[in-house]
N, C-alpha and C positions, 0 to 999 in steps of 0.2 A: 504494500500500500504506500504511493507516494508521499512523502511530507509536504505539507503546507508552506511556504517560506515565513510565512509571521507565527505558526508552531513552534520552529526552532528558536527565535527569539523572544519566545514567554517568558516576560520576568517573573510571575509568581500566577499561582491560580488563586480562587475567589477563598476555597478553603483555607490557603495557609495564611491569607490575611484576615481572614473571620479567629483565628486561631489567636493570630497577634495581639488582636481586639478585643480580647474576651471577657476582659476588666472593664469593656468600654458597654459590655452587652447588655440589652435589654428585654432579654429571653426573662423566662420564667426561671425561678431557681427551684422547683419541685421535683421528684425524682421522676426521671421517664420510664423508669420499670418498677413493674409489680413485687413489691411483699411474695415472700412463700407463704403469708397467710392468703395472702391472697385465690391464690389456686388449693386452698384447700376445699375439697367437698364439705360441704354444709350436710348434707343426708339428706334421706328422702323427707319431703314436707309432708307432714301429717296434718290435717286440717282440722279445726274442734269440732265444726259438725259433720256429721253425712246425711246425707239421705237414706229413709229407711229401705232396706234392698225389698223390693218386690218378689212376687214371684212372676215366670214365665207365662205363667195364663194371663198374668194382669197386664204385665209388659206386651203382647200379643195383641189383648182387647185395646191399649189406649192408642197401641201403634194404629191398629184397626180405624180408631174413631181418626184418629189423625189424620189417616190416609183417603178418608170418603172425598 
């Protein structure tokens, strides 16, 4: 791949002067990675209430009315 002729004569790229600068920055100073609390599993959520489980005939009949 041929060279550019203003390639060869790059004084600096944008990174190593953002690097320079870095006292001058006005990024955020928070950490950009997660905690290993982070990626812990919480468990399965259990909910306080449920519905009370039917039975099959009933779930059948209301599908039924449903479906008219």
């Amino acid at each position: 791949m041929p060279d550019h002729p203003v390639e060869q004569g790059a004084a600096g790229s944008l990174t190593d002067k953002i690097a320079k600068e870095s006292s001058e920055s006005t990024a955020s100073s928070h950490a950009n990675h997660a905690d290993i609390q982070t990626h812990n599993s919480k468990g399965p959520v259990v909910p306080d209430s449920m519905p009370k489980a039917e039975s099959k005939e009933e779930l059948k009949k209301r599908a039924e009315e449903l479906n008219k």
